[in-house]
C-alpha positions as CSV (number, residue, x, y, z in Angstrom):
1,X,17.3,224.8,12.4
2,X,19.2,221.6,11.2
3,X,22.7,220.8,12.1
4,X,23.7,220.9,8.7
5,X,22.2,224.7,8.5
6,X,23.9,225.5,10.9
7,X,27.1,224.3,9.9
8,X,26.7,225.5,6.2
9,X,26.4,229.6,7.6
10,X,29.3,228.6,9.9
11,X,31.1,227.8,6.3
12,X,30.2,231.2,4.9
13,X,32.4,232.9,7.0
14,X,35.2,230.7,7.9
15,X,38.5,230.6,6.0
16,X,40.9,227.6,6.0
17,X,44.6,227.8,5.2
18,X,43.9,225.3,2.2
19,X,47.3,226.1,0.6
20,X,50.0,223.6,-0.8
21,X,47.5,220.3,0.3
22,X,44.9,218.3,-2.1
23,X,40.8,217.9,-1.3
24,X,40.1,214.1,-2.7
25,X,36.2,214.2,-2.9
26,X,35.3,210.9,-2.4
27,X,32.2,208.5,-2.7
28,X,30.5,205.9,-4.8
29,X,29.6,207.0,-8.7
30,X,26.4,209.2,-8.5
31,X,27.5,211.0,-5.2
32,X,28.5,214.2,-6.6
33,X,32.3,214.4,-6.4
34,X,32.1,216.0,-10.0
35,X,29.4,218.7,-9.1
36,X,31.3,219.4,-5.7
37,X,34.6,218.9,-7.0
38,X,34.5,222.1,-9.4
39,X,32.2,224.0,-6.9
40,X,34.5,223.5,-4.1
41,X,37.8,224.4,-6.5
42,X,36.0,227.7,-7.5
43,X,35.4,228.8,-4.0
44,X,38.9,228.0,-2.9
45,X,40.6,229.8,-6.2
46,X,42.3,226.5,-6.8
47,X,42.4,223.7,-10.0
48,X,39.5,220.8,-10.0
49,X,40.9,217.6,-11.7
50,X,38.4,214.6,-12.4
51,X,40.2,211.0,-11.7
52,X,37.7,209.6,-14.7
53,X,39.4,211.6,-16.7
54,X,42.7,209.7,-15.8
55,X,41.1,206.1,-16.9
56,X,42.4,204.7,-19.8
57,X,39.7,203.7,-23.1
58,X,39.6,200.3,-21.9
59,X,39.2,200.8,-18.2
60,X,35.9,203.4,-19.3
61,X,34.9,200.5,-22.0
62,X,34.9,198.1,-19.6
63,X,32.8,200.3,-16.8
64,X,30.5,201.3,-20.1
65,X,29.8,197.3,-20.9
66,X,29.1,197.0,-16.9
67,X,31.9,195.0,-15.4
68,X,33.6,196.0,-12.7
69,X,37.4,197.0,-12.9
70,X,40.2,195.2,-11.7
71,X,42.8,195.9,-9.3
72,X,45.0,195.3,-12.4
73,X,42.6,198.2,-13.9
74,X,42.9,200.6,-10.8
75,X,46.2,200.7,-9.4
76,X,48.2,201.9,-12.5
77,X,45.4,204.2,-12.3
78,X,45.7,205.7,-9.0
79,X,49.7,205.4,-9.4
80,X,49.0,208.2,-12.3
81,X,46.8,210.1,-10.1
82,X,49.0,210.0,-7.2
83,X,52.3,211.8,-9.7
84,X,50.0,214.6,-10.6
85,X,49.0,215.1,-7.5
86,X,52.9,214.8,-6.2
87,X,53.8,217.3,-8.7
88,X,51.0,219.8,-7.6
89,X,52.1,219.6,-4.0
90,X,55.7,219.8,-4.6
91,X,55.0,223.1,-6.7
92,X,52.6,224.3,-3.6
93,X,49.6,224.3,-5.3
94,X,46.3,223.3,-3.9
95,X,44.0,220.9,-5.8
96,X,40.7,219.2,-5.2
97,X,40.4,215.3,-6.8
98,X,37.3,214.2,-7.1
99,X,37.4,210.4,-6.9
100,X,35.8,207.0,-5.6
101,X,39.0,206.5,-3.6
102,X,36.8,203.3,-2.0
103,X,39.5,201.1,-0.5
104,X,41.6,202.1,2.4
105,X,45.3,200.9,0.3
106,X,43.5,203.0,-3.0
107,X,43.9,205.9,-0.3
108,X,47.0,205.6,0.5
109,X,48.7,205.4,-2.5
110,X,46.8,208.9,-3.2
111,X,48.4,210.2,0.2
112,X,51.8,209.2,-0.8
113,X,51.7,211.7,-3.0
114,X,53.0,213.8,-0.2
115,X,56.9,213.6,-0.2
116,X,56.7,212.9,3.6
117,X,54.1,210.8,4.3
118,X,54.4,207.7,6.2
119,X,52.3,204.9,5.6
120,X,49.2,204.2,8.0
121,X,49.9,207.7,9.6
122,X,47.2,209.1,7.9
123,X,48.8,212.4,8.4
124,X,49.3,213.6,4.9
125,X,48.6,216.4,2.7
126,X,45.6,214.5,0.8
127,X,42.8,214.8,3.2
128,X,39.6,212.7,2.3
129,X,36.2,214.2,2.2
130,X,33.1,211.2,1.4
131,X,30.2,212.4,0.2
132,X,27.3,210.1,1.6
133,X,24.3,209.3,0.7
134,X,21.6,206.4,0.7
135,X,21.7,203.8,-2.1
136,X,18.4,204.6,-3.7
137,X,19.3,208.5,-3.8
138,X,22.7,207.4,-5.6
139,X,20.5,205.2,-8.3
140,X,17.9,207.6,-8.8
141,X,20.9,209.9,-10.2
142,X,22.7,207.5,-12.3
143,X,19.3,206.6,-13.9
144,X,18.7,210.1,-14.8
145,X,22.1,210.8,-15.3
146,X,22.4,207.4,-17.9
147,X,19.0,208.8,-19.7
148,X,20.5,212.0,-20.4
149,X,23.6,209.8,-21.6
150,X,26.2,212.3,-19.5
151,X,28.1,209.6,-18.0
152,X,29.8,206.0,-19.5
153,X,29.2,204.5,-15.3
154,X,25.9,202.1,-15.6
155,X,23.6,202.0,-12.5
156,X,24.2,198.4,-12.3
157,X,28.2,198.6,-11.0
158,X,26.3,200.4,-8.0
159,X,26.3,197.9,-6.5
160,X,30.3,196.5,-6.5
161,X,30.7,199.9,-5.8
162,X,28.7,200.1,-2.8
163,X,30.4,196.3,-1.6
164,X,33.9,197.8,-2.3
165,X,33.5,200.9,0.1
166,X,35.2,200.6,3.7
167,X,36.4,203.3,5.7
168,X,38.4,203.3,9.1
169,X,37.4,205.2,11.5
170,X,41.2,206.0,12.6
171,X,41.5,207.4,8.8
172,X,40.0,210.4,9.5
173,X,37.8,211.0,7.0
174,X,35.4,214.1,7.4
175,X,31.6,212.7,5.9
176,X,29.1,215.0,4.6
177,X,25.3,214.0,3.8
178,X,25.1,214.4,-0.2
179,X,21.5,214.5,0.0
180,X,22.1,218.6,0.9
181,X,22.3,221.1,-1.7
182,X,25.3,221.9,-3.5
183,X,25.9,225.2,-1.5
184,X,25.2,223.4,1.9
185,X,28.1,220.5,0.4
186,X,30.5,223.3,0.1
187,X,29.7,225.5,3.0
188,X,30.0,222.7,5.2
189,X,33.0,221.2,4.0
190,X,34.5,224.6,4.2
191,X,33.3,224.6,8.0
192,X,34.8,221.0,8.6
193,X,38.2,221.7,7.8
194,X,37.7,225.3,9.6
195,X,37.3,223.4,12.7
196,X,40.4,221.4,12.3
197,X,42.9,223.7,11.1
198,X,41.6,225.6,14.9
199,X,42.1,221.9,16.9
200,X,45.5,221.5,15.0
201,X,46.2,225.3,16.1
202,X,45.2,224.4,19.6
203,X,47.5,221.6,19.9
204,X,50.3,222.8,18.9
């Protein structure tokens, strides 16, 4: 049996105190952050939101037309994102985000969305799952994705995508192979943050 079996029926049966925190799903377009997003929310009992549903018409006609965004495109952006995410947690409420979240300052304007966070702690209520998964598996789903004409995202900003991804290791961030199904995403993200909430426990 596969470590990731094994950790998805781990994930079955394992609760985590998810309550008053935020779930950014994270990756390159074509990773699944959508498709996990909602699964993920469902399980938990909780609200999904969709950052690409935060872009402004020009920043989703420029992506449409194939050129990359801006900084000047993004950060106003993830500002917005960061307030409805500030608002959630201040009203306890749980909420997963699914988006690209590919630069290390892009994440931490989304942490600071928790009241008390301080900046390069990395200990904030917005925790940072990436869904991973080769290049070619990522293309192969935008292609099909583009033919079926379900998403504005071209396979051809893949690429600035893939240059603009860096993650430190002292960040934090749990990884998960996207090439798994769907269930096995959820059950062993579920597991993941199982196993933490009991080494936080244990600390204290």
């Amino acid at each position: 049996m596969s470590e990731g079996r094994i950790v998805s029926k781990l994930g079955l049966n394992m609760a985590f105190d998810h309550r008053g925190r935020v779930i950014v799903i994270m990756g390159v377009c074509g990773s699944g952050k959508s498709t996990i997003g909602d699964m993920l929310a469902k399980a938990l009992n909780c609200s999904f939101l969709d950052a690409d549903d935060f872009h402004p018409p020009s920043n989703k006609e420029k992506m449409r037309q194939g050129i990359p965004l801006s900084e000047e495109d993004r950060i106003p952006w993830l500002e917005m994102l960061r307030d409805v995410l500030k608002e959630n947690l201040e009203g306890g409420n749980t909420v997963i985000l699914g988006c690209s979240s590919l630069q290390k300052h892009y994440r931490e304007i989304l942490r600071s969305a928790d009241a008390a966070y301080v900046h390069g702690s990395y200990a904030s209520k917005v925790q940072f799952v990436l869904l991973d998964a080769p290049a070619e598996v990522v293309a192969g789903r935008l292609e099909k994705r583009a033919a079926e004409g379900k998403h504005f995202m071209p396979v051809t900003l893949l690429q600035s995508q893939l240059d603009l991804l860096h993650i430190d290791d002292a960040e934090g961030i749990l990884k998960v192979d996207a090439t798994l199904s769907p269930q096995a995403i959820i059950s062993t993200i579920q597991a993941m943050f199982s196993k933490q909430v009991s080494q936080d426990e244990t600390v204290i």
